[in-house]
N, CA, C and O atoms as a GROMACS GRO file, in nm:
protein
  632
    1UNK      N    1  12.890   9.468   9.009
    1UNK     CA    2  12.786   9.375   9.050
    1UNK      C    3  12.658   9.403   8.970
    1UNK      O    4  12.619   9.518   8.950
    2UNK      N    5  12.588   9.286   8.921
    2UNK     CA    6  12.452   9.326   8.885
    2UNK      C    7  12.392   9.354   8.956
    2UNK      O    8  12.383   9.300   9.065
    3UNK      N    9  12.304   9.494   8.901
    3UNK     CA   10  12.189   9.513   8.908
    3UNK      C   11  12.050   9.482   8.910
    3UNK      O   12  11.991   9.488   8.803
    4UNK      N   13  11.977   9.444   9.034
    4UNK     CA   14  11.843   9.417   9.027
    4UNK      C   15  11.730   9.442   9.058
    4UNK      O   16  11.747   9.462   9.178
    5UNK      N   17  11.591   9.462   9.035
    5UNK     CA   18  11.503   9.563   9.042
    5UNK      C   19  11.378   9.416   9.073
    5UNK      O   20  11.354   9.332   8.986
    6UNK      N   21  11.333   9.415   9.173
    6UNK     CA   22  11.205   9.292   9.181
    6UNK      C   23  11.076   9.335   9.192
    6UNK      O   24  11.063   9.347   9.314
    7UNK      N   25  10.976   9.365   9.142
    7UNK     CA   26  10.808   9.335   9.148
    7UNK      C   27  10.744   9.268   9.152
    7UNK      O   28  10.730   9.207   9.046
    8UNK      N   29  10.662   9.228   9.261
    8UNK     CA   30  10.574   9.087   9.303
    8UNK      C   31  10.487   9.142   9.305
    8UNK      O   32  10.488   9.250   9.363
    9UNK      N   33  10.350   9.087   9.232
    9UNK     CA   34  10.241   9.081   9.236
    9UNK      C   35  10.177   8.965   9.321
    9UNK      O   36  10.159   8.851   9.276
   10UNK      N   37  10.143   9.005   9.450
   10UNK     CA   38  10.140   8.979   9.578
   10UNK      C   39  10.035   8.865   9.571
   10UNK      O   40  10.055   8.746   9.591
   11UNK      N   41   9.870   8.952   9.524
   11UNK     CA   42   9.762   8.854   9.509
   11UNK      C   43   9.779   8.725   9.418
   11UNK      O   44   9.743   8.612   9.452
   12UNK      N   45   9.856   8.767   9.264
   12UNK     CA   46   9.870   8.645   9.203
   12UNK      C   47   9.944   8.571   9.193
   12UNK      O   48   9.931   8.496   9.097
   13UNK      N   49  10.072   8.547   9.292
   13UNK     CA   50  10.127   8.481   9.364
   13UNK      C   51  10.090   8.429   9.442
   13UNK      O   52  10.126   8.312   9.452
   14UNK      N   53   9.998   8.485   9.540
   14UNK     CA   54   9.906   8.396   9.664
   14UNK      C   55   9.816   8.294   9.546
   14UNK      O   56   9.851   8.181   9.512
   15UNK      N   57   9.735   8.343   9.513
   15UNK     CA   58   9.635   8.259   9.390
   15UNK      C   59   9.665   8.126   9.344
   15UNK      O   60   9.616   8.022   9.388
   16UNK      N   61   9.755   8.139   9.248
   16UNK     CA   62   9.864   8.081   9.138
   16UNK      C   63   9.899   7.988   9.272
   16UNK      O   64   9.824   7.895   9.301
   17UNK      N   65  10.004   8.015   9.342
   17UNK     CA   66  10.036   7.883   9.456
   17UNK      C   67   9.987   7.827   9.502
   17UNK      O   68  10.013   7.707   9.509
   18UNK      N   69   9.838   7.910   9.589
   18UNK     CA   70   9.736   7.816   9.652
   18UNK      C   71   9.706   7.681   9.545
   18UNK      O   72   9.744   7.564   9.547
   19UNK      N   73   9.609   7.769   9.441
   19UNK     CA   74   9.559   7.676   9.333
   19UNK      C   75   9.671   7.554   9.308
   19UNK      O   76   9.640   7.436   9.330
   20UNK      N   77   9.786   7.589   9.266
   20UNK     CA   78   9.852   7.443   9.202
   20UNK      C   79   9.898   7.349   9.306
   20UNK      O   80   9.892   7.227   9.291
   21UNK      N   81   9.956   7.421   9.436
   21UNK     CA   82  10.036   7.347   9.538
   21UNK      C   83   9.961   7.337   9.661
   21UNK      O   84   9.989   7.259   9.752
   22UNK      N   85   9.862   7.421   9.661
   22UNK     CA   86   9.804   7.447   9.804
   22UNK      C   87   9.884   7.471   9.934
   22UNK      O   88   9.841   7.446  10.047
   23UNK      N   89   9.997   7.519   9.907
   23UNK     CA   90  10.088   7.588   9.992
   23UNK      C   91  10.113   7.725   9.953
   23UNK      O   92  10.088   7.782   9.847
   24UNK      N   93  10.173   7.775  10.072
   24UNK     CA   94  10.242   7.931  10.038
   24UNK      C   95  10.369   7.966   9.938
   24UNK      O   96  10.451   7.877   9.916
   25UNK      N   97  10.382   8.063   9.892
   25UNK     CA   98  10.472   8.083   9.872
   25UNK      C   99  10.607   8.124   9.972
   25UNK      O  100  10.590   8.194  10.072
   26UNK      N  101  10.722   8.079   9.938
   26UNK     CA  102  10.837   8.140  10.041
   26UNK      C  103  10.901   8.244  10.002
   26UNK      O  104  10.983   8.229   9.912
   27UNK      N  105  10.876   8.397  10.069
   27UNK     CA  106  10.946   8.484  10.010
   27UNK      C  107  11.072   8.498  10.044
   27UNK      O  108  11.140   8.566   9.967
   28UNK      N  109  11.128   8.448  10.146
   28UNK     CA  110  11.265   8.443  10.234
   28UNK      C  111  11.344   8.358  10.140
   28UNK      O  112  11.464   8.373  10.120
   29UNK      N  113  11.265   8.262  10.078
   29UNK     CA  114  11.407   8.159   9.965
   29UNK      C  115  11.375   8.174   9.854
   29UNK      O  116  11.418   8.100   9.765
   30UNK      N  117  11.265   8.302   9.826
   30UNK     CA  118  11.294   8.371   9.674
   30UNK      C  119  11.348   8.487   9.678
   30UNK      O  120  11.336   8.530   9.563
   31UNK      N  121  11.404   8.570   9.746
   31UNK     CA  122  11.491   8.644   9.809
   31UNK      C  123  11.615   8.623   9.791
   31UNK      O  124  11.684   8.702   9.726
   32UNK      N  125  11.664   8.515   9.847
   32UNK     CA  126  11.768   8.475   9.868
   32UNK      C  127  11.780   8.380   9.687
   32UNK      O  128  11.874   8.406   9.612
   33UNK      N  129  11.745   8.347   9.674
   33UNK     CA  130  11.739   8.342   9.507
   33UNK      C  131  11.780   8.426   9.394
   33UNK      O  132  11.879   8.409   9.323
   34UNK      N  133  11.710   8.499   9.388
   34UNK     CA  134  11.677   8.617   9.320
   34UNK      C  135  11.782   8.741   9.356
   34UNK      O  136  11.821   8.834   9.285
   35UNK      N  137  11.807   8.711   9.478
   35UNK     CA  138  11.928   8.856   9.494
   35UNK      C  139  12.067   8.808   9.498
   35UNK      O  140  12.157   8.890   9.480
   36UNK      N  141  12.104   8.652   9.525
   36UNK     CA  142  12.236   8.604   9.498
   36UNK      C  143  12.323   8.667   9.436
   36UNK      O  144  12.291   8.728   9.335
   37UNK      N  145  12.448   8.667   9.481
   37UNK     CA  146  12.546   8.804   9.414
   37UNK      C  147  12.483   8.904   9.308
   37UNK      O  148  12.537   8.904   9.197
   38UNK      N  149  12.396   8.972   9.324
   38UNK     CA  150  12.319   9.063   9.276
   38UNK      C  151  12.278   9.211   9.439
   38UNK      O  152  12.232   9.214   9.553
   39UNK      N  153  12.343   9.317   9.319
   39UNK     CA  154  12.284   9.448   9.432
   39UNK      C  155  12.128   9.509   9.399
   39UNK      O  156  12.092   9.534   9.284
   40UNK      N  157  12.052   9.527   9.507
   40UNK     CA  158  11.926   9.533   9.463
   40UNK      C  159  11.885   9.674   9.467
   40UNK      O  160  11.902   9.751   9.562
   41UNK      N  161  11.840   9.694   9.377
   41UNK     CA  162  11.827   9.860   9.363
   41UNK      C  163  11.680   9.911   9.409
   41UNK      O  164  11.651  10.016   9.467
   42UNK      N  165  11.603   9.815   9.370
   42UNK     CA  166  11.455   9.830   9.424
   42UNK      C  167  11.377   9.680   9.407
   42UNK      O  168  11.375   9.606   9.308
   43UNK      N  169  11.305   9.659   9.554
   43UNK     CA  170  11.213   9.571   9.552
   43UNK      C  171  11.093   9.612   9.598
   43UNK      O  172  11.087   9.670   9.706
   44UNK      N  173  10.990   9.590   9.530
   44UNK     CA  174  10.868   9.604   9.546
   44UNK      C  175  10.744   9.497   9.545
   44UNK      O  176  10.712   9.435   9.444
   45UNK      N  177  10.676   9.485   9.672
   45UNK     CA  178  10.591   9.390   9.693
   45UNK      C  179  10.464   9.444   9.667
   45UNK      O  180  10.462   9.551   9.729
   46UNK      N  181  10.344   9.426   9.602
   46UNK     CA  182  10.214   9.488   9.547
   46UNK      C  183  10.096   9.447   9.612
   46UNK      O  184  10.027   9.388   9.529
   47UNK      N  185  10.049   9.449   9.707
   47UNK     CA  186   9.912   9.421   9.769
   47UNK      C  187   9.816   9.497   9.784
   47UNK      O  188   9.829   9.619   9.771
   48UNK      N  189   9.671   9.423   9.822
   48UNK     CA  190   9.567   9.488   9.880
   48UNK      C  191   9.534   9.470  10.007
   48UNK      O  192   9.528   9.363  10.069
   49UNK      N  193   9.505   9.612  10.055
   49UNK     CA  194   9.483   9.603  10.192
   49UNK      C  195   9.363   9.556  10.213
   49UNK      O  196   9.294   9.603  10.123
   50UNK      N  197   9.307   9.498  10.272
   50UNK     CA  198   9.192   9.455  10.358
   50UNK      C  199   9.148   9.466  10.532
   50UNK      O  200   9.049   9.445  10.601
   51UNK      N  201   9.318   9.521  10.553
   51UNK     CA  202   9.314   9.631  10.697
   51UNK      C  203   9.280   9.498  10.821
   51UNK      O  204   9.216   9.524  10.923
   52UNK      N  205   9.324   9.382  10.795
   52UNK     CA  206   9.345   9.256  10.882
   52UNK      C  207   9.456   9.269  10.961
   52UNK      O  208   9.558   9.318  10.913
   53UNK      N  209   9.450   9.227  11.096
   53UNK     CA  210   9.536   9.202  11.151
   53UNK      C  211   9.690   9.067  11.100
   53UNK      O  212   9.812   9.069  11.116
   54UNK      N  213   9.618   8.994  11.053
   54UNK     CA  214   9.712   8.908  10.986
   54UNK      C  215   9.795   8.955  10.845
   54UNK      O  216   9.906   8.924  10.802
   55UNK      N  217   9.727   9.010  10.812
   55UNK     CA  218   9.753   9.109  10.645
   55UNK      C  219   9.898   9.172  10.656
   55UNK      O  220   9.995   9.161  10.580
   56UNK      N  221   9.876   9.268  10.823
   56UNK     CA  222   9.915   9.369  10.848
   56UNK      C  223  10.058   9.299  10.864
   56UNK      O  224  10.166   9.335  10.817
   57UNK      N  225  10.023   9.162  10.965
   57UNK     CA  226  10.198   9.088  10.997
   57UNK      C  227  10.284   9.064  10.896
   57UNK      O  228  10.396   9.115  10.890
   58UNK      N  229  10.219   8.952  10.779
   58UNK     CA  230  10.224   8.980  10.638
   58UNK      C  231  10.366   9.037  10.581
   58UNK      O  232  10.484   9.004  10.566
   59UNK      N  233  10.248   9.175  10.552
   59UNK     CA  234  10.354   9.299  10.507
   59UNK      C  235  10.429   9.353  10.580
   59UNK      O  236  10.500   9.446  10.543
   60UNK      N  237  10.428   9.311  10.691
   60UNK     CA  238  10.588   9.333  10.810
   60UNK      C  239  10.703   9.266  10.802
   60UNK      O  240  10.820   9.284  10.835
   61UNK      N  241  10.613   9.150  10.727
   61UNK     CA  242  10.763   9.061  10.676
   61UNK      C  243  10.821   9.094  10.575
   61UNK      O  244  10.941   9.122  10.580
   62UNK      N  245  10.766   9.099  10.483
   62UNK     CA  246  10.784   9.124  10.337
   62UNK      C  247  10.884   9.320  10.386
   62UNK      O  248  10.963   9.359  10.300
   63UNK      N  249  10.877   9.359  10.440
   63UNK     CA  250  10.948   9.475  10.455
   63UNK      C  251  11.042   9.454  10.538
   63UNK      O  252  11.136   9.534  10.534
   64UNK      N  253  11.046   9.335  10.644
   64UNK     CA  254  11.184   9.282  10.710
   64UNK      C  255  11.304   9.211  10.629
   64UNK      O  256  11.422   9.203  10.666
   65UNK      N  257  11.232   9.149  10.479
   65UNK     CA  258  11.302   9.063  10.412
   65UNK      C  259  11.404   9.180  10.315
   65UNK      O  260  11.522   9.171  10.282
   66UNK      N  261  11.298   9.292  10.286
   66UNK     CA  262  11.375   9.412  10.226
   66UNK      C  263  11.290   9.450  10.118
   66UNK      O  264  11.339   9.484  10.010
   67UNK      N  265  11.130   9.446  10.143
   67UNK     CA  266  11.026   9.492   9.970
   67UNK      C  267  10.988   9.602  10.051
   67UNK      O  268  10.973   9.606  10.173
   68UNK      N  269  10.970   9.707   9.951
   68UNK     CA  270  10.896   9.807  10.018
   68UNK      C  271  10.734   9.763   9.960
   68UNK      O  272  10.706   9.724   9.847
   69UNK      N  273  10.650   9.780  10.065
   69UNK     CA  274  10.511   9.738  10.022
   69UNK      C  275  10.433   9.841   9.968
   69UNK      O  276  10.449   9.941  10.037
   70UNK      N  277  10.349   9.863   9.867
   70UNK     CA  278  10.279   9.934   9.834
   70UNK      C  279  10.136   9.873   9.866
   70UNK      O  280  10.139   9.753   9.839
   71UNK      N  281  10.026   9.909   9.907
   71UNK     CA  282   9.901   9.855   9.910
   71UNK      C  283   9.759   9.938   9.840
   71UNK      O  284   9.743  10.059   9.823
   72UNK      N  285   9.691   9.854   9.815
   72UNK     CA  286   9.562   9.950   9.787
   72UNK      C  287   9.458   9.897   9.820
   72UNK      O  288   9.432   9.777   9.825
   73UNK      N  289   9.402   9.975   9.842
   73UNK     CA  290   9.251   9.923   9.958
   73UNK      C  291   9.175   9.850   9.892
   73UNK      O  292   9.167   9.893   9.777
   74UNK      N  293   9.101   9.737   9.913
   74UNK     CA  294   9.012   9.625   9.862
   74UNK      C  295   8.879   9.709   9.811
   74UNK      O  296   8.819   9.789   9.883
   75UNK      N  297   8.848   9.682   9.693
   75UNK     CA  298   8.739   9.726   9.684
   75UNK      C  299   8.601   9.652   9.647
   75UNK      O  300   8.593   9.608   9.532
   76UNK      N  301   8.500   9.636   9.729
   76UNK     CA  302   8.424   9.519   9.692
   76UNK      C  303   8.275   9.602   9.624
   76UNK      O  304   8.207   9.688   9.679
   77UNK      N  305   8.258   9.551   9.508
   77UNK     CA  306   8.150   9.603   9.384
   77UNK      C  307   8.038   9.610   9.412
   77UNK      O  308   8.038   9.539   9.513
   78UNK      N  309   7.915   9.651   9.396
   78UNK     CA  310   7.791   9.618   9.467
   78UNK      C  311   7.733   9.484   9.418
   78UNK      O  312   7.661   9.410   9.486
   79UNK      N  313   7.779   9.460   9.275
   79UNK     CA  314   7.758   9.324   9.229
   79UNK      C  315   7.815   9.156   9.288
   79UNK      O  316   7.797   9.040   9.250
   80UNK      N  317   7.905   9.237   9.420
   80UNK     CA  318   7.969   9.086   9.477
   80UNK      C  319   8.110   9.102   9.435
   80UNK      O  320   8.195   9.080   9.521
   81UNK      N  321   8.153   9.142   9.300
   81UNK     CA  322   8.313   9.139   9.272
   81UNK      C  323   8.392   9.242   9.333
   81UNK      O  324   8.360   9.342   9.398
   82UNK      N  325   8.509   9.192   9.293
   82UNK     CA  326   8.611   9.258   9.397
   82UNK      C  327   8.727   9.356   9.275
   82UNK      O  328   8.748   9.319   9.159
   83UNK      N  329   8.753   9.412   9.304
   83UNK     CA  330   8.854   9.494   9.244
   83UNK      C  331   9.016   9.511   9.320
   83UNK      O  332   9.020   9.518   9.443
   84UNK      N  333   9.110   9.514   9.262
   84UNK     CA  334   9.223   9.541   9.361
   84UNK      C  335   9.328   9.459   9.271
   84UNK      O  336   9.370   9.347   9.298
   85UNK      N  337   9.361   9.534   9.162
   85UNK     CA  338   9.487   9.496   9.067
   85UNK      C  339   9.575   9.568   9.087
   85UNK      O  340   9.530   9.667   9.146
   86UNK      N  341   9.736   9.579   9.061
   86UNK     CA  342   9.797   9.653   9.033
   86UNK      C  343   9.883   9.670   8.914
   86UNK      O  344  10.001   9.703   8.923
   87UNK      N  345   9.821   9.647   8.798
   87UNK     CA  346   9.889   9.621   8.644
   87UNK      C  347   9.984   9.743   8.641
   87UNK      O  348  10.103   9.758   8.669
   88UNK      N  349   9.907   9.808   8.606
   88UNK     CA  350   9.952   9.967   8.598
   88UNK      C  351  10.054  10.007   8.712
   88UNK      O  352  10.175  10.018   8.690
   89UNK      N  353  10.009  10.022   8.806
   89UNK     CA  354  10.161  10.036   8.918
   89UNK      C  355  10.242   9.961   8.891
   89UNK      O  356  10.343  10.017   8.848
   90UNK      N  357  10.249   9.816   8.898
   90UNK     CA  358  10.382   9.774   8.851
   90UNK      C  359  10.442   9.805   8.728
   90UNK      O  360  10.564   9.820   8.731
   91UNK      N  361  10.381   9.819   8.615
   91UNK     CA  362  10.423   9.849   8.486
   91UNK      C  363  10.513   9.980   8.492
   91UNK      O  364  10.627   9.984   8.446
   92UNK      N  365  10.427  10.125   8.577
   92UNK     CA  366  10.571  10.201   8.595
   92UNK      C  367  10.633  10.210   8.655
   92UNK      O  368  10.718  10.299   8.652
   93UNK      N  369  10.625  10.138   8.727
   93UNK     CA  370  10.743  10.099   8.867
   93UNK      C  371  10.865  10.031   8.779
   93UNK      O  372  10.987  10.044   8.777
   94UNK      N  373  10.813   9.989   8.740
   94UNK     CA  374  10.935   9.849   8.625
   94UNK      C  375  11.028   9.907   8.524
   94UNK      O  376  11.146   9.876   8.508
   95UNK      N  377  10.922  10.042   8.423
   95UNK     CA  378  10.969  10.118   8.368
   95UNK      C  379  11.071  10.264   8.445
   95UNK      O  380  11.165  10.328   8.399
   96UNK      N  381  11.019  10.271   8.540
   96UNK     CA  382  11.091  10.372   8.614
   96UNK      C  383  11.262  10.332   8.641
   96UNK      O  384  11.365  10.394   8.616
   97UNK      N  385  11.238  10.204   8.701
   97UNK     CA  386  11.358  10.110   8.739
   97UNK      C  387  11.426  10.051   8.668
   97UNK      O  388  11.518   9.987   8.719
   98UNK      N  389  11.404  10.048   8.506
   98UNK     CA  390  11.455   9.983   8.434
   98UNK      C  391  11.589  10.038   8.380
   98UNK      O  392  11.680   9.972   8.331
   99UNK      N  393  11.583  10.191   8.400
   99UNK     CA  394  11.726  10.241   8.334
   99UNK      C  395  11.828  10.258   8.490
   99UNK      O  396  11.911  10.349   8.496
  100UNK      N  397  11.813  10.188   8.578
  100UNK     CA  398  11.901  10.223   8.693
  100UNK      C  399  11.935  10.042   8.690
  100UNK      O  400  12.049  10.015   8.726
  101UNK      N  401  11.864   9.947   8.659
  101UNK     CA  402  11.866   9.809   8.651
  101UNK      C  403  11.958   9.695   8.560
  101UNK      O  404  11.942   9.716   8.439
  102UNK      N  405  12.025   9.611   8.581
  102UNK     CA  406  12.086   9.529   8.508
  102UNK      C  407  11.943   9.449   8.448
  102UNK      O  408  11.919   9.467   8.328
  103UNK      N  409  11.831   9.345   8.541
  103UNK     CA  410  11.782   9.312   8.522
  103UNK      C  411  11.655   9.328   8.619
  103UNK      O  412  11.661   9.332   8.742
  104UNK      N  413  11.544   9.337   8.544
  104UNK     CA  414  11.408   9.325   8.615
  104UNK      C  415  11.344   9.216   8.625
  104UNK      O  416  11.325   9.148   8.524
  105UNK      N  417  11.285   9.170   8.784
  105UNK     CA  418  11.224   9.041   8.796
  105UNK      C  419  11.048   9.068   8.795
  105UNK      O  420  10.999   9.129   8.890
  106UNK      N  421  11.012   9.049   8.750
  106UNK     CA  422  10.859   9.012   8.765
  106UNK      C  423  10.820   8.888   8.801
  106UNK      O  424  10.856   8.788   8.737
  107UNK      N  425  10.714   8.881   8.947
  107UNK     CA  426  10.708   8.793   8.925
  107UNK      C  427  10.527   8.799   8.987
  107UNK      O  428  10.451   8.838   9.075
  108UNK      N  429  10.539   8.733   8.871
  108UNK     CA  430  10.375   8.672   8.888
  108UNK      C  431  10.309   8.609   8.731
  108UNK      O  432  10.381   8.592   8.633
  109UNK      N  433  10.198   8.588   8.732
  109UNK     CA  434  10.196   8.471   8.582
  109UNK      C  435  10.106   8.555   8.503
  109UNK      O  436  10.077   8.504   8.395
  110UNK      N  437  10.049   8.676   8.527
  110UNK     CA  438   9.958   8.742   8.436
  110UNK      C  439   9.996   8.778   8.330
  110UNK      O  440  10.105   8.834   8.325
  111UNK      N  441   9.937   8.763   8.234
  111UNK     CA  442  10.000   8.744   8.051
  111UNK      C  443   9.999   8.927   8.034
  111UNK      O  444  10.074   8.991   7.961
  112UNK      N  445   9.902   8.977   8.117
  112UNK     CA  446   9.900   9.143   8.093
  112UNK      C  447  10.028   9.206   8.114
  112UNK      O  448  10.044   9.327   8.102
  113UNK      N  449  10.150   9.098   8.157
  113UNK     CA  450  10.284   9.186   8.192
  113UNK      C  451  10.401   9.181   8.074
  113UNK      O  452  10.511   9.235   8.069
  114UNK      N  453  10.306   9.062   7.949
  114UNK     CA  454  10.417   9.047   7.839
  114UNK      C  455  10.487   9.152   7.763
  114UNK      O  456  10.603   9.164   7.721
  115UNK      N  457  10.338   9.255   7.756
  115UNK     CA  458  10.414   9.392   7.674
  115UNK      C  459  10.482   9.463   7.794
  115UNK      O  460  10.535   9.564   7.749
  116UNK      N  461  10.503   9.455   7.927
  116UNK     CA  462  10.580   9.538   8.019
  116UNK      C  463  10.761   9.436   7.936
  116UNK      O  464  10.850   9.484   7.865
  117UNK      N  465  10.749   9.323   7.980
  117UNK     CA  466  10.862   9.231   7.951
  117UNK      C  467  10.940   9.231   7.826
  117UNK      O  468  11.059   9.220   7.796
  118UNK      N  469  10.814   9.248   7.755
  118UNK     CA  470  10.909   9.300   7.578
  118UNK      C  471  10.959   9.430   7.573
  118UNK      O  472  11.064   9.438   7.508
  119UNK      N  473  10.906   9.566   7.636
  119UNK     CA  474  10.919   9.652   7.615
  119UNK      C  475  11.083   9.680   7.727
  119UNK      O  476  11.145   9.784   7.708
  120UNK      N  477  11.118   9.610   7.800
  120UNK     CA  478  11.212   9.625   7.888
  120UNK      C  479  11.303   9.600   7.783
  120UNK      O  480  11.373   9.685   7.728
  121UNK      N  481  11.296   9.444   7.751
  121UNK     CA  482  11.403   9.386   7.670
  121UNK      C  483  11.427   9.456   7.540
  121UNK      O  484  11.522   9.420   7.470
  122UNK      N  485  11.349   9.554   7.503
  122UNK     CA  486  11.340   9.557   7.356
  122UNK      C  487  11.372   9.698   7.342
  122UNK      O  488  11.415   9.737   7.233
  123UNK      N  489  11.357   9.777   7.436
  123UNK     CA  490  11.364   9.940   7.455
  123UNK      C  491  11.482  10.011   7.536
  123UNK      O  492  11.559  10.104   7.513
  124UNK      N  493  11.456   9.910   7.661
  124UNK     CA  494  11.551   9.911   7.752
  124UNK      C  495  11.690   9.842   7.725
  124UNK      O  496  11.792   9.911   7.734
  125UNK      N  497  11.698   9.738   7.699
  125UNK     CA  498  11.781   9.662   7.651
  125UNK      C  499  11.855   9.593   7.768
  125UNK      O  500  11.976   9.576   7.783
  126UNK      N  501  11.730   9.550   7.864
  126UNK     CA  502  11.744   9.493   7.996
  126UNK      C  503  11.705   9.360   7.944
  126UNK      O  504  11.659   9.328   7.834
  127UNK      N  505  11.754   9.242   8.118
  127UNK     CA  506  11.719   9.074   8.080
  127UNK      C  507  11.586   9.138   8.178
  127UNK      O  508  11.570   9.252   8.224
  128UNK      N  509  11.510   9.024   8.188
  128UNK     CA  510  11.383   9.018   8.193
  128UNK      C  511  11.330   8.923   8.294
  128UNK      O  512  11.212   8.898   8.267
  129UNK      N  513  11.372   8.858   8.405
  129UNK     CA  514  11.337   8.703   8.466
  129UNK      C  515  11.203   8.773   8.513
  129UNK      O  516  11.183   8.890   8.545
  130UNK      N  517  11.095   8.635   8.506
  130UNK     CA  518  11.019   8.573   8.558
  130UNK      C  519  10.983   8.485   8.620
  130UNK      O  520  11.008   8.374   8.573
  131UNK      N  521  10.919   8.491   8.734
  131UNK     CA  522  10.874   8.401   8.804
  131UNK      C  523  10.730   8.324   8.807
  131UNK      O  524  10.656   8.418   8.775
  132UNK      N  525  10.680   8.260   8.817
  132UNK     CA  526  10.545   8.241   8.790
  132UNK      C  527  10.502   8.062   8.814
  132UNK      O  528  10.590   7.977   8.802
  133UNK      N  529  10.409   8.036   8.835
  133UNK     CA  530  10.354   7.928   8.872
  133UNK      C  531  10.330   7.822   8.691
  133UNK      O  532  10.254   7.860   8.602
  134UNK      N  533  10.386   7.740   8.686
  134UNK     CA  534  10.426   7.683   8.526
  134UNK      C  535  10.303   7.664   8.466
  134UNK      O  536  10.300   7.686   8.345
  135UNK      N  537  10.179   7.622   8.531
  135UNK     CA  538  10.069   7.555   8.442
  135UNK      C  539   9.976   7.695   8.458
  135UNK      O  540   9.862   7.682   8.414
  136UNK      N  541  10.012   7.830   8.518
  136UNK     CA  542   9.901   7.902   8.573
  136UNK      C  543   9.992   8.010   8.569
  136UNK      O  544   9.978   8.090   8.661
  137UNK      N  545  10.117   8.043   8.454
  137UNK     CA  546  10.194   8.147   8.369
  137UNK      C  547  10.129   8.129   8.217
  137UNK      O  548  10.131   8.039   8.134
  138UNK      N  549  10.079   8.244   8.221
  138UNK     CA  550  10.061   8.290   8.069
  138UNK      C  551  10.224   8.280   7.957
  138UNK      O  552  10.334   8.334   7.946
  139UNK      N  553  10.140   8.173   7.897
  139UNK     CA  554  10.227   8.169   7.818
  139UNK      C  555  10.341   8.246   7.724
  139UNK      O  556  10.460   8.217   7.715
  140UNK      N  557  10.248   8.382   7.640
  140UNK     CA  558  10.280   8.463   7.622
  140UNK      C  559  10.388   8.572   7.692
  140UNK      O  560  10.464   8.656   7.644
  141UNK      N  561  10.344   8.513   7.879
  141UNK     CA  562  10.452   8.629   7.919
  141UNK      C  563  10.590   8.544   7.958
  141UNK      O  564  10.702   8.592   7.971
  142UNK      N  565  10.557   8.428   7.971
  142UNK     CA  566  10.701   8.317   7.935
  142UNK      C  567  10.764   8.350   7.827
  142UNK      O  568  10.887   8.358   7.821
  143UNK      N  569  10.672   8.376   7.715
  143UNK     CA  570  10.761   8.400   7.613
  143UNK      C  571  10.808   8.553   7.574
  143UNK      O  572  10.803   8.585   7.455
  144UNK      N  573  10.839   8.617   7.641
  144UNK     CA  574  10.857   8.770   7.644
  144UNK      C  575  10.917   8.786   7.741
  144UNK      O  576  10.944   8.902   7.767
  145UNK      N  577  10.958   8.692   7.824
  145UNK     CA  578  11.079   8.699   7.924
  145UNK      C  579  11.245   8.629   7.888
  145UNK      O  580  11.246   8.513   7.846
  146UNK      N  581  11.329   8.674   7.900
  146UNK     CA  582  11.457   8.638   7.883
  146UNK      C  583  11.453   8.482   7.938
  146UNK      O  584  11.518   8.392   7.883
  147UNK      N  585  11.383   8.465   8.031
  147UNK     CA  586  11.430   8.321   8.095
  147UNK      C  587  11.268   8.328   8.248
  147UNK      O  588  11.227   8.418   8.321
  148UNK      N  589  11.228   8.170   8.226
  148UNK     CA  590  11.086   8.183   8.314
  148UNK      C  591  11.136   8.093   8.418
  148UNK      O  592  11.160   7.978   8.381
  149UNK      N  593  11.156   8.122   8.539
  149UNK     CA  594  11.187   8.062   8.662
  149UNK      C  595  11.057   7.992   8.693
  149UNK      O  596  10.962   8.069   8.707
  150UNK      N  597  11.026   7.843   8.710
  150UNK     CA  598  10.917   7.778   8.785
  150UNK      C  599  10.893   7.857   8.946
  150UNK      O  600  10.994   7.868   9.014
  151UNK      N  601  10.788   7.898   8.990
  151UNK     CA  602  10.782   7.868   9.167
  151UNK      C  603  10.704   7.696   9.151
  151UNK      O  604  10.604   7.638   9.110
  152UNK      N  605  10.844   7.675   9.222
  152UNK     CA  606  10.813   7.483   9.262
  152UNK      C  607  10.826   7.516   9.419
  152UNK      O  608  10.809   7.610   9.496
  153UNK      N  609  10.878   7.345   9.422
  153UNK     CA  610  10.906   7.324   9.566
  153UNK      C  611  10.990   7.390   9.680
  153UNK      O  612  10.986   7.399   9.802
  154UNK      N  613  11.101   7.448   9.530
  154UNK     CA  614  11.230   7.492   9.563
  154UNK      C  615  11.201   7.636   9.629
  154UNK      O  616  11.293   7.708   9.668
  155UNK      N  617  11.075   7.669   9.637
  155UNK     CA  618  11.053   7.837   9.692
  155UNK      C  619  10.900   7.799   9.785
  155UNK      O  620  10.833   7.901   9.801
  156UNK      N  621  10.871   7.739   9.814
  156UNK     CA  622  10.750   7.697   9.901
  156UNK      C  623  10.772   7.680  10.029
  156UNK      O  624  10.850   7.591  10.062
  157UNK      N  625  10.709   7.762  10.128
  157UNK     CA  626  10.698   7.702  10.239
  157UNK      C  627  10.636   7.590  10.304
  157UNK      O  628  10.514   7.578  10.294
  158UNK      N  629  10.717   7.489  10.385
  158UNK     CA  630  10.702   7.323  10.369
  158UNK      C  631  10.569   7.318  10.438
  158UNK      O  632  10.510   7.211  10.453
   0.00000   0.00000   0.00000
């Protein structure tokens, strides 16, 4: 059975969907997508905490569906901006998982994950899927993925 390894970048998935669809994303029928006759070796969901009661339900799901959540605390700048990426965690999370993996999913549209995506395919000698919102995926990391899955309708909650 293939092997599969998933990383969601939590915030730019929320973002990316709001903005184009103004709906949620569905993680229950990208799940069920994404793991179709496939054994999953590691899933990982990437957030920031903000220590909300709703946050908290959230990531109860996302760990009922089967992601283990990683979080990191919100950090707000004295200038008003906010901080709370996780480039770097996912990048060695991805690399860690990549030699136990048939294929690694990334999913989110930030172009900063193209050299994670080339370096899988190109080092590793892993496939590469992506997920990502079509008009609000960096192009670049479309093109450094084996194959770019739209989030449409087909993964939205109605």
């Amino acid at each position: 059975m293939v092997k599969v390894a998933i990383f969601v970048d939590v915030q730019n998935v929320y973002y990316t969907v709001r903005q184009a669809y103004k709906r949620n994303f569905d993680y229950n029928k990208f799940w069920a997508q994404a793991t179709e006759g496939r054994d999953v070796i590691k899933a990982i969901a990437y957030a920031i905490d903000r220590g909300d009661r709703k946050q908290r339900e959230f990531q109860n799901i996302l760990r009922a569906i089967g992601f283990e959540v990683k979080l990191k605390p919100y950090i707000q700048r004295a200038d008003g901006s906010a901080k709370g990426d996780w480039d770097v965690g996912i990048t060695l999370d991805a690399i860690e998982y990549a030699e136990q993996a048939d294929v690694i999913v990334i999913v989110s549209g930030d172009g900063d994950f193209d050299l994670l995506a080339t370096k899988i395919r190109e080092v590793h000698g892993k496939r590469v899927e992506v997920y990502g919102v079509p008009q609000l995926t960096a192009n670049s990391l479309i093109q450094a993925a084996n194959e770019f899955i739209p989030i449409d309708e087909n993964i939205l909650l109605a």
